[in-house]
C-alpha positions as semicolon CSV with decimal commas, in nm:
position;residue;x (nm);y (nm);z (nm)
1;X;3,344;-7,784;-9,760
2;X;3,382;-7,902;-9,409
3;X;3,368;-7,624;-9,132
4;X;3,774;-7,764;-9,016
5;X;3,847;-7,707;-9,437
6;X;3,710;-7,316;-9,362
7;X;3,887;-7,250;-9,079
8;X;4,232;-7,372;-9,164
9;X;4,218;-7,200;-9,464
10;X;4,131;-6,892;-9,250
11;X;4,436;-6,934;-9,058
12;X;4,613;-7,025;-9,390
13;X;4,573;-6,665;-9,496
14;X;4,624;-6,462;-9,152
15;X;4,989;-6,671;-9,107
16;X;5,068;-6,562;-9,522
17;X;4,998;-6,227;-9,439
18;X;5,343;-6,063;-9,491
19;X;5,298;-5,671;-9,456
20;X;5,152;-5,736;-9,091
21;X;5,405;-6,041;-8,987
22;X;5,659;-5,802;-9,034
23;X;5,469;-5,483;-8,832
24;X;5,439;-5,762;-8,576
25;X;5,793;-5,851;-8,559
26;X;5,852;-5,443;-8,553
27;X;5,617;-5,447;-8,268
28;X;5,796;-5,748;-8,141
29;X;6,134;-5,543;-8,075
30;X;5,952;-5,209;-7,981
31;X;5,795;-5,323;-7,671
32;X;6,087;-5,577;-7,559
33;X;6,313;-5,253;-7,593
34;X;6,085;-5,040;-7,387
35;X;6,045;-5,279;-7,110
36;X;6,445;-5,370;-7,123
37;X;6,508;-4,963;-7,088
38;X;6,217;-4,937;-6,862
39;X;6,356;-5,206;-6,590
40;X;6,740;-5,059;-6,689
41;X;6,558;-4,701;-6,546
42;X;6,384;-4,846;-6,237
43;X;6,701;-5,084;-6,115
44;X;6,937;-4,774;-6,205
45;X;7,097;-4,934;-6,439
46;X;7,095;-4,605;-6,699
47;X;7,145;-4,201;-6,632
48;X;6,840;-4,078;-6,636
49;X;7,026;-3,725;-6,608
50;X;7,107;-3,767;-6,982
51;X;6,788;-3,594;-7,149
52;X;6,882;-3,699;-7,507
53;X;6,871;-4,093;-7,381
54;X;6,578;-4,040;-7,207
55;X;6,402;-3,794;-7,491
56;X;6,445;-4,131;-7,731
57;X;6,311;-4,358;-7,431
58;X;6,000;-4,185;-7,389
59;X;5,971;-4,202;-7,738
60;X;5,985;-4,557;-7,816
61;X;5,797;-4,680;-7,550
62;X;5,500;-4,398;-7,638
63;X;5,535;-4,501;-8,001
64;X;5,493;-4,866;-7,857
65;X;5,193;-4,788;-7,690
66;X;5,040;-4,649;-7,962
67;X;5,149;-4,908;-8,154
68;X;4,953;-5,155;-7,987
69;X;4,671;-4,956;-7,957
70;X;4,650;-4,928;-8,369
71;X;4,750;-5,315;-8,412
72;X;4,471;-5,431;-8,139
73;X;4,182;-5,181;-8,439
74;X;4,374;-5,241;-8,777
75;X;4,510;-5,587;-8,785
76;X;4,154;-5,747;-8,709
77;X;4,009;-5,516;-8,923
78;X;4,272;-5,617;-9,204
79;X;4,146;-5,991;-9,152
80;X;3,841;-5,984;-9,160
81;X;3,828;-5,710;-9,458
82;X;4,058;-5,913;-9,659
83;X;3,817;-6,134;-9,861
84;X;3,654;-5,813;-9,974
85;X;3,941;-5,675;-10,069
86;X;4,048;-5,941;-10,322
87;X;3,768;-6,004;-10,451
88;X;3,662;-6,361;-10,361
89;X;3,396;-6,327;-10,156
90;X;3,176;-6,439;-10,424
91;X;3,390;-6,739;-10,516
92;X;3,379;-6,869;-10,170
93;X;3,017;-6,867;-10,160
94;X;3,003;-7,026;-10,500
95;X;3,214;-7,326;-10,402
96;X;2,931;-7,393;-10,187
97;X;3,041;-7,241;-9,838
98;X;2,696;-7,138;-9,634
99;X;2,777;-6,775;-9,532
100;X;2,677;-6,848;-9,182
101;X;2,952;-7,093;-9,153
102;X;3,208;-6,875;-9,305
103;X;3,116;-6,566;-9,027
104;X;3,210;-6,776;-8,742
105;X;3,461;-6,901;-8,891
106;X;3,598;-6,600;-8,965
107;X;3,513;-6,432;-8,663
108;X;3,674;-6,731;-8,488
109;X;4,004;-6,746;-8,666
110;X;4,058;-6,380;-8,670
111;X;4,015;-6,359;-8,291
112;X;4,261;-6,644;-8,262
113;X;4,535;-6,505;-8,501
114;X;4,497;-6,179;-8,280
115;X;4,559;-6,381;-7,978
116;X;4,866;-6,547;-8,079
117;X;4,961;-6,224;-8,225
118;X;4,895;-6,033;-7,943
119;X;5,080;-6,294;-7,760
120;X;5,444;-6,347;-7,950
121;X;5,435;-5,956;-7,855
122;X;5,381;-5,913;-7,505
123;X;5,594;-6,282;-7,448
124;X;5,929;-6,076;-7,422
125;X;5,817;-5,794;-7,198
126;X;5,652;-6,090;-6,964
127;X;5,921;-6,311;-6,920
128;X;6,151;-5,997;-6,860
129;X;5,941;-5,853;-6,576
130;X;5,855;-6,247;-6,417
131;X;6,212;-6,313;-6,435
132;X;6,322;-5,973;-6,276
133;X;6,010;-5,940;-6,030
134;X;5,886;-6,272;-5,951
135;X;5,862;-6,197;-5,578
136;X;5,694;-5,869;-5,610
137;X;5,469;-6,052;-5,926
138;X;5,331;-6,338;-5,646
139;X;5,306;-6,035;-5,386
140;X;5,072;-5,854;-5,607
141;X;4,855;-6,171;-5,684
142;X;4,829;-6,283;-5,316
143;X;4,718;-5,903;-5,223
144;X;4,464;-5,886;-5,548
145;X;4,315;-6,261;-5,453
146;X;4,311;-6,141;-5,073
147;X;4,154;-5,797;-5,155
148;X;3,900;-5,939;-5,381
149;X;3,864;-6,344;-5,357
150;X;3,830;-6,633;-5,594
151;X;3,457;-6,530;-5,620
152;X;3,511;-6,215;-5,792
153;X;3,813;-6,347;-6,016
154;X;3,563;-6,559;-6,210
155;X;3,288;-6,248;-6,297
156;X;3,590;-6,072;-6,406
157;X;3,745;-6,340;-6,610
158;X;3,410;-6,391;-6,740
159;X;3,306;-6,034;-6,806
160;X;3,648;-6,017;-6,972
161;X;3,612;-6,288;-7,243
162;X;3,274;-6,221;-7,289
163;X;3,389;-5,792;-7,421
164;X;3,651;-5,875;-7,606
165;X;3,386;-6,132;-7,812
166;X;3,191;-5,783;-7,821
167;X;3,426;-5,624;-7,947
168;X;3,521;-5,861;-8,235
169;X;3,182;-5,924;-8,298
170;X;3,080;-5,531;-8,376
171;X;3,408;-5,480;-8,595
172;X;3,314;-5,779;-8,820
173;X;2,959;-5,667;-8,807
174;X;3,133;-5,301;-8,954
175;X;3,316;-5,485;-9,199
176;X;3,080;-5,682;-9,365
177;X;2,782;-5,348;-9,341
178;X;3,033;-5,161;-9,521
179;X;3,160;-5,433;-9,729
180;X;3,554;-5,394;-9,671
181;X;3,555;-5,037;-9,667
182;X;3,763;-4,826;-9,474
183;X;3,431;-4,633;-9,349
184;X;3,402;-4,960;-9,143
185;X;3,656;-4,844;-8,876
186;X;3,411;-4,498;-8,824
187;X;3,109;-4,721;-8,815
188;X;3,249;-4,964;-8,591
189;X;3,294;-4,678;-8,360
190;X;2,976;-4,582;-8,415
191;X;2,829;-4,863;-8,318
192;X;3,107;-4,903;-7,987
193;X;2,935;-4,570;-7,895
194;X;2,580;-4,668;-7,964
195;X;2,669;-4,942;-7,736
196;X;2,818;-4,776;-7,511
197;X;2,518;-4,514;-7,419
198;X;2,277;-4,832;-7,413
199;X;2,492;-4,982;-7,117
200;X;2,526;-4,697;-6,949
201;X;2,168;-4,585;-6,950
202;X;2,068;-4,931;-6,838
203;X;2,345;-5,000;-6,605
204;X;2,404;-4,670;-6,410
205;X;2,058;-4,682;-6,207
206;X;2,056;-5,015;-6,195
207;X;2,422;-5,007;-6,025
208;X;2,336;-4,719;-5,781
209;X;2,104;-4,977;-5,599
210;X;2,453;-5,098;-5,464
211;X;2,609;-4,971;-5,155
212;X;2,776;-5,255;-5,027
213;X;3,073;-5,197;-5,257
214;X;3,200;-5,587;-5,348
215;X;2,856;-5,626;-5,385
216;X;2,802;-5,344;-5,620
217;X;3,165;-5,473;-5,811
218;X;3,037;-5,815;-5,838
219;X;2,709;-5,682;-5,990
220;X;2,922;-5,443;-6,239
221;X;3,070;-5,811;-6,341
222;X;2,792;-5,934;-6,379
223;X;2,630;-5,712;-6,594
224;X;2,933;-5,616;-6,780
225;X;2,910;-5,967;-6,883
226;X;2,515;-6,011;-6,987
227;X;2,554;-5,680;-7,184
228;X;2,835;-5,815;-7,348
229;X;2,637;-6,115;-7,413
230;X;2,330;-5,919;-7,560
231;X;2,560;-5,705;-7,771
232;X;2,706;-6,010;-7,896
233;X;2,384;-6,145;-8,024
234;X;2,281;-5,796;-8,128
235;X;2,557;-5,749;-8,391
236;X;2,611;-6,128;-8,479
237;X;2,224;-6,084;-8,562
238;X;2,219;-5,767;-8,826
239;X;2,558;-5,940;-8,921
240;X;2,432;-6,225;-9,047
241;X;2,135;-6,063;-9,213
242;X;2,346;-5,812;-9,431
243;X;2,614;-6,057;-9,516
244;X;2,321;-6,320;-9,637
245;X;2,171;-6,020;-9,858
246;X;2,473;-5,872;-10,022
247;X;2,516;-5,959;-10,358
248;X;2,867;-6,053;-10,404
């Protein structure tokens, strides 16, 4: 089977996924209520002096917030456990998919469903505060490109990409170690934490070299990014190893 086959089957399953389409759509009309009561509050459009309005407010957009949170951990998770779950892992393999190709391609199509996920979420809220704040929205870029200049936007665009690939890459690396399991959410933060103590014992006295301080934020970039990198490679690594020894 061709590597384009695997992945649009992939995708085939995340867009079938009914239970979480519909926690999406939930999420969907969570956070485009918060931010419509959120802008009603700041142009004084509501009475803020009602404490039974604003008790339900506070509510919904805390419960969106957490929402998110738990969507951004479970609904990855839920992808890339749900081959174990049903039982076909075995079948796939036997139809003569390589299990390297299928972890990147599942890795791959899981951060992508995530992304337009993530995306049909957060599209409401956006257009709502561009379309009510476009003047301050362009104020606030010019200030953060004058503050900081086009040659820090790229280390942080970079360093950004290059953690949330991290972060995708340890959670499958859970899944698979724990075959599916539920346990794989603990050991994923496990290893987040493991991870986490490496960088900073590495990075702290490295960073403290710095006192020019858009030098020492360029640096943190920087090695934001190569960290990310190694734990990429790190996890991808024992990864590939367990999922090529499991007997499925």
């Amino acid at each position: 089977m061709k590597l384009r086959d695997i992945f649009k089957m992939e995708l085939y399953k995340n867009r079938n996924d009914k239970t979480y389409l519909l926690i999406i759509g939930i999420l969907i009309i969570m956070t485009s209520l918060s931010t419509f009561f959120g802008i009603g509050f700041i142009e004084g459009l509501f009475d803020i002096s009602n404490s039974n309005f604003m008790s339900l407010v506070m509510l919904l957009v805390i419960f969106s917030g957490i929402g998110m949170w738990a969507f951004s951990l479970l609904y990855p998770f839920r992808l890339l456990n749900l081959d174990y779950n049903n039982k076909v892992m075995g079948l796939i393999f036997a139809s003569g998919v390589s299990r390297e190709k299928y972890y990147f391609v599942k890795v791959g199509a899981t951060i992508l469903t995530c992304f337009l996920a993530t995306f049909l979420v957060l599209l409401i809220p956006a257009l709502t505060f561009l379309t009510v704040y476009t003047e301050e929205f362009v104020s606030a870029m010019k200030n953060i490109v004058g503050e900081f200049g086009f040659g820090d936007i790229f280390p942080f665009l970079l360093m950004f990409v290059f953690t949330i690939l991290a972060y995708y890459v340890t959670l499958t690396t859970a899944v698979i170690t724990t075959k599916g399991k539920i346990v794989g959410i603990l050991l994923f933060f496990v290893f987040s934490f493991a991870a986490s103590i490496v960088e900073s014992a590495i990075g702290v006295p490295a960073l403290s070299a710095f006192s020019d301080s858009t030098s020492s934020i360029t640096y943190l970039y920087y090695q934001k990014t190569l960290f990310a990198l190694f734990q990429i490679i790190v996890f991808a690594f024992i990864g590939l190893q367990v999922l090529k020894r499991q007997d499925l």
